[in-house]
C-alpha positions in Angstrom: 103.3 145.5 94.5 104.7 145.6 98.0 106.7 148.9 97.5 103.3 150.8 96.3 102.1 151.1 100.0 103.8 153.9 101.6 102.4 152.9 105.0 104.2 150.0 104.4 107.3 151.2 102.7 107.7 153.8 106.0 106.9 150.9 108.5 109.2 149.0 107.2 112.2 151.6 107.0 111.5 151.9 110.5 111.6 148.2 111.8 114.4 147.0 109.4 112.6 144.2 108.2 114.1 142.3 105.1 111.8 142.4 102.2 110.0 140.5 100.7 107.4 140.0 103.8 105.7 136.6 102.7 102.1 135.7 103.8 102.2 132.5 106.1 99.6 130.6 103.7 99.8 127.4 102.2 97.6 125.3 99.9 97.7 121.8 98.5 95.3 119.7 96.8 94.3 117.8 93.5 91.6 119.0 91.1 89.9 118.2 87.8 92.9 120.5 85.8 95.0 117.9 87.4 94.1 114.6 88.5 90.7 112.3 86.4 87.6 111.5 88.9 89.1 108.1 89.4 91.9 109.3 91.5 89.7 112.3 92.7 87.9 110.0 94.3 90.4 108.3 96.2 90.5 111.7 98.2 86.8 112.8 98.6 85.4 114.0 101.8 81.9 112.4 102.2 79.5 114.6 104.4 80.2 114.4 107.8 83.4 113.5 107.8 85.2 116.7 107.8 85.5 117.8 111.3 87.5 114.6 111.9 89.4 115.3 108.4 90.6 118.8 109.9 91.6 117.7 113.4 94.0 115.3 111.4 95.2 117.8 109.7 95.6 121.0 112.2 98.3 118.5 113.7 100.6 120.2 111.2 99.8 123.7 111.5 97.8 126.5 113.1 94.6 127.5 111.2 93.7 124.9 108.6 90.8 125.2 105.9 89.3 121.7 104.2 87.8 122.7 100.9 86.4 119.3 99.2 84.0 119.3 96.3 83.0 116.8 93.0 86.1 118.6 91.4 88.6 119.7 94.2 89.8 118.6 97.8 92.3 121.1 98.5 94.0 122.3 102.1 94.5 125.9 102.8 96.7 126.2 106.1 98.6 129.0 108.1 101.5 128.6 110.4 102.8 125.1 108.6 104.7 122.5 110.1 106.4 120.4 107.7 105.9 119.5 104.1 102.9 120.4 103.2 102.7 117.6 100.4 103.3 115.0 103.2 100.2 116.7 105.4 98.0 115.7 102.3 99.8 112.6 102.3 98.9 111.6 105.8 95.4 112.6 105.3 94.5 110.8 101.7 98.0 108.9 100.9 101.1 109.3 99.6 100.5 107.4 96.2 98.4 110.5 95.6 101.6 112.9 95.0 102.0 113.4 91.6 98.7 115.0 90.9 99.2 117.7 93.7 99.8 120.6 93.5 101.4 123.3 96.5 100.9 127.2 96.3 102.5 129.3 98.8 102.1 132.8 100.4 100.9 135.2 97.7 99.7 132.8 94.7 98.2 130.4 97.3 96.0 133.5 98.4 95.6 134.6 94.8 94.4 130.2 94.1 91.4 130.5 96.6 90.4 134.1 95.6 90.2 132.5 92.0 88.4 128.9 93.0 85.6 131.5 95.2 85.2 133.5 92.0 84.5 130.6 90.1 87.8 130.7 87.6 89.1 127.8 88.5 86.1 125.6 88.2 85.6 122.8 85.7 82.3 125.2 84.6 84.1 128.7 84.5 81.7 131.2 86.8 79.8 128.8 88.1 78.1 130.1 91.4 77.9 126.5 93.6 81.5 127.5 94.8 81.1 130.6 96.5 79.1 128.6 99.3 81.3 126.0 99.3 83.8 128.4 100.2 81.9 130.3 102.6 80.9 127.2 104.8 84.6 125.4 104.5 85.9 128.3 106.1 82.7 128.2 108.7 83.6 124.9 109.7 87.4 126.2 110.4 85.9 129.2 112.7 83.7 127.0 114.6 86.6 124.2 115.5 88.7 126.9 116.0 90.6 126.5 113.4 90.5 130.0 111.6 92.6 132.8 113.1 93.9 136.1 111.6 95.5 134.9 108.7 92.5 132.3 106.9 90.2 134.5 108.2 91.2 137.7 106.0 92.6 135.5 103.0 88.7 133.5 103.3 86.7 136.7 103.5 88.9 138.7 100.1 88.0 135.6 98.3 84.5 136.0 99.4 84.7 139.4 98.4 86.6 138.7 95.1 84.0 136.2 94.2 81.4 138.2 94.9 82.6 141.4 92.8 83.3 139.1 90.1 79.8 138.5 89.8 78.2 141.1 90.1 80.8 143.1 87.9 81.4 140.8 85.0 79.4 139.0 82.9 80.4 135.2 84.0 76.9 136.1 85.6 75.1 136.6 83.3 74.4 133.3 82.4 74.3 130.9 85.8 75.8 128.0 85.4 77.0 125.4 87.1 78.1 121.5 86.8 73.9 120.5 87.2 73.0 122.9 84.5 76.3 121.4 82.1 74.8 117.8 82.9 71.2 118.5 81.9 72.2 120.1 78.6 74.4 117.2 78.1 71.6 114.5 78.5 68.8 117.3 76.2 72.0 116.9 72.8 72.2 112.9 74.0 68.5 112.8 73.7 67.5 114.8 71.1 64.9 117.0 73.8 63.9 116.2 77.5 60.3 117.2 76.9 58.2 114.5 77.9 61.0 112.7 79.5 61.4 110.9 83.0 64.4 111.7 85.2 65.5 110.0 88.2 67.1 111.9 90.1 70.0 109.5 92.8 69.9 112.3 95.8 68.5 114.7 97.6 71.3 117.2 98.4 71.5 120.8 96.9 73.3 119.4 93.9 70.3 117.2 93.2 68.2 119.6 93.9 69.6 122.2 91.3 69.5 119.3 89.2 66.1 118.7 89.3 65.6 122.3 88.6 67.4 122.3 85.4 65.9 119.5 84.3 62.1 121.0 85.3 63.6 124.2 82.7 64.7 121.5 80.0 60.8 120.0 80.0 61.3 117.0 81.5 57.5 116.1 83.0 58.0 113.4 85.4 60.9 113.2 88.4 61.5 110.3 90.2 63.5 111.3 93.6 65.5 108.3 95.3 67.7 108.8 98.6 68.5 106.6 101.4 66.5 108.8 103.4 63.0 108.6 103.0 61.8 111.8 104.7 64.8 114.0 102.4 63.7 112.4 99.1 59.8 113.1 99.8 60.9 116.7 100.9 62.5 117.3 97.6 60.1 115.7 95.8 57.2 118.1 96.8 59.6 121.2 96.5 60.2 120.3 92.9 57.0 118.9 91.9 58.2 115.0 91.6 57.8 111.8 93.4 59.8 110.3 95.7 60.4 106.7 95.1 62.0 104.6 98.3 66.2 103.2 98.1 65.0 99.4 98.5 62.3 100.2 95.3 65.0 101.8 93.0 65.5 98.8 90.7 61.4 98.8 90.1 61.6 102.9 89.4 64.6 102.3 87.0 62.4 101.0 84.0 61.0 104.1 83.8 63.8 106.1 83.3 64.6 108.2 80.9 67.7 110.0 82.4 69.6 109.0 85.5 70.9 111.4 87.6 73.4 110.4 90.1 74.2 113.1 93.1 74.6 111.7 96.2 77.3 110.5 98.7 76.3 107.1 99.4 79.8 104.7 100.0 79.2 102.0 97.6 77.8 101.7 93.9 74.2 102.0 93.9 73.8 101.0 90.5 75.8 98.4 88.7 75.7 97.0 85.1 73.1 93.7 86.3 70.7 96.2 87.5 70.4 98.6 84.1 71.0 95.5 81.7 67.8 94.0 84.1 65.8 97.7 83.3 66.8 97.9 80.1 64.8 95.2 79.1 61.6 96.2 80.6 62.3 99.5 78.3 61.3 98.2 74.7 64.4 99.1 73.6 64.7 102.6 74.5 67.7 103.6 75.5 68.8 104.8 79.2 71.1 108.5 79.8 73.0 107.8 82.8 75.7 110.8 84.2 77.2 110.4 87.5 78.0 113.7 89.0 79.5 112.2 92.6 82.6 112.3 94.0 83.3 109.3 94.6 81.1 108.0 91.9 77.7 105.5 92.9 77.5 104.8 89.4 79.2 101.4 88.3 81.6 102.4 85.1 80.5 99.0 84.0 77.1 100.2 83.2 78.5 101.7 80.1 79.3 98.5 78.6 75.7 97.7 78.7 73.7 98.0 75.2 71.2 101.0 75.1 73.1 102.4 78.2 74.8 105.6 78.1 76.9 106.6 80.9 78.8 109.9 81.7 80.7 111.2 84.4 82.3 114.6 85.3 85.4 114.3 83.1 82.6 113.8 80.4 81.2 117.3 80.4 84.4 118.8 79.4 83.2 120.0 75.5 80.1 121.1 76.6 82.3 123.3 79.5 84.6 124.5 76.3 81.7 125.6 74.1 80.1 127.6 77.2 83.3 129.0 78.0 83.7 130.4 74.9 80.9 132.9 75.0 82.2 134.1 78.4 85.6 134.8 77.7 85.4 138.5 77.3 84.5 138.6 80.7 87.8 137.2 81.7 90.2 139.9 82.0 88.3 141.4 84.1 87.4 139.1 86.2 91.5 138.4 86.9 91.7 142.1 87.4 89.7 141.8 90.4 91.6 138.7 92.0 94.7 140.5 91.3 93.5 143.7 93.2 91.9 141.7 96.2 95.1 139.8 96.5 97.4 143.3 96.1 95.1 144.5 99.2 95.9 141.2 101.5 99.7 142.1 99.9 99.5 145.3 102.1 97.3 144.5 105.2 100.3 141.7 105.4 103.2 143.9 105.1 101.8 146.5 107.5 100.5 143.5 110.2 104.5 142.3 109.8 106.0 145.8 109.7 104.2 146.4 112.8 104.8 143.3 114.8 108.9 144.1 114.3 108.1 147.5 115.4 106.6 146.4 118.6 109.2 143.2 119.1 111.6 146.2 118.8 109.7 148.6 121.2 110.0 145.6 123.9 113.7 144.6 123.3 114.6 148.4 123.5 112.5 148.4 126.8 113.6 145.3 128.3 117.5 146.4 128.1 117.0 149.8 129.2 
């Protein structure tokens, strides 16, 4: 790969510089592939709290990235300090270090292009990520965190991610963790149509939620968040009701489906509540599927008669059988992740070729 440039090949006969050239990138982190959403949990970011997550971290190196989702929380960093597994460690802690995992120069690049393009998703292709992406590597930029290295590996993915959607057909379908939820609750149900959803959130995730669920036929949405204003906002965009957090255990009753998606840093439902709405229900049952990370949803709940509760390590079948009609698409989509990261191979040996040259330029100089 790195002998295909000639650019490179000639700048680096001419600056002596040993081969291979590695890129100066780093990532560690934990996802869904290797670490359940009990111990995924243990190292969520909750909204807000990232710009002090990242000034802990860029401690240990120069440009840092924080890329936290329901199914990830990974570290992308340039110019390292140390071990990278013990930079996680100081951030979330150390009993967390058999589920990581640590990428380096080339594959770490060619990990992000494939999370941006969706690949590495627990819903292959799924477009949420691409933002996510996008506005992690934001952040970086505005705390001055991104310099010349994150900030060509963060736009290829970009680019990757975008190509692979536009160019494959993982987009022909858009799908996402919301979408997998809602067709999970229309087989537990037999149908939505006619149903009443709840919706626990008022965030984009909720938001695509409610949408889904609107497509499925559900007829009546219920919209609870801590903040008033937020839940009534979403409520009107998606043709609902907004029903206020101290009123959520009279609104439960009426429940069809339970929708958890929001960030809140306790349980907001425990097994005393549903058992309590449950029986206000005439014996129909309650869907519940907590899609939060960390979860609001007490696991107790689904010991509770006529209460059904799933969380994000539940939609895994559904993610298989969807999966399976996409997977022509594949190849190609791989072939564009390895060409994006074949083109940061090169800009990376010619940036390093070129910096001996000049190193070389000024030692020459300085003993002359």
């Amino acid at each position: 790969m790195t002998l295909a440039c000639p650019t490179g090949r000639a700048l680096l006969a001419r600056s002596h510089v040993a081969l291979p050239v590695a890129l100066d990138f780093v990532v560690v982190g934990l996802n869904h592939q290797t670490a359940p959403v009990e111990v995924r949990e243990r190292a969520a970011v909750r909204a807000g709290e990232e710009a002090a997550v990242l000034a802990q971290l860029s401690r240990f190196a120069r440009e840092v990235m924080l890329l936290a989702t329901c199914n990830r929380t990974e570290v992308y960093l340039a110019g390292l300090r140390g071990d990278p597994r013990a930079v996680f460690g100081d951030a979330w802690g150390a009993d967390l270090q058999e589920h990581l995992y640590v990428h380096r120069g080339e594959a770490a690049a060619a990990h992000l292009y494939r999370v941006a393009a969706g690949l590495g998703s627990l819903v292959i292709g799924e477009t949420q990520i691409q933002g996510q992406v996008k506005r992690a590597w934001q952040l970086s930029r505005e705390l001055g965190l991104s310099g010349t290295v994150l900030n060509k590996v963060a736009q290829g993915a970009l680019a990757a991610g975008k190509r692979v959607r536009t160019e494959t057909a993982l987009a022909d379908r858009v799908v996402s963790v919301s979408s997998v939820a809602v067709e999970l609750a229309h087989s537990a149900l037999g149908g939505l149509t006619g149903r009443t959803a709840l919706i626990l959130g008022a965030g984009e995730t909720a938001e695509l939620t409610l949408t889904h669920l609107r497509a499925a036929g559900v007829d009546d949405v219920i919209v609870v968040n801590r903040t008033a204003e937020r839940a009534r906002a979403l409520a009107e965009r998606v043709g609902g009701r907004a029903c206020a957090a101290e009123l959520l255990h009279e609104a439960l009753p009426l429940a069809d489906v339970v929708m958890a998606s929001s960030a809140a840093p306790h349980y907001v439902l425990n097994p005393q509540g549903v058992a309590a709405a449950l029986e206000g229900r005439a014996g129909r049952p309650m869907f519940l599927i907590d899609i939060s990370v960390p979860r609001i949803l007490d696991p107790g709940i689904g010991g509770v008669p006529g209460a059904f509760l799933y969380n994000l390590d539940d939609l895994t079948a559904i993610v298989s059988r969807n999966l399976a009609s996409r997977r022509a698409a594949l190849p190609h989509a791989e072939a564009i992740v390895r060409e994006g990261v074949s083109d940061l191979t090169r800009w990376n040996l010619t940036r390093e070729a070129q910096r001996a040259l000049r190193a070389g330029r000024e030692l020459a100089a300085a003993s002359d």
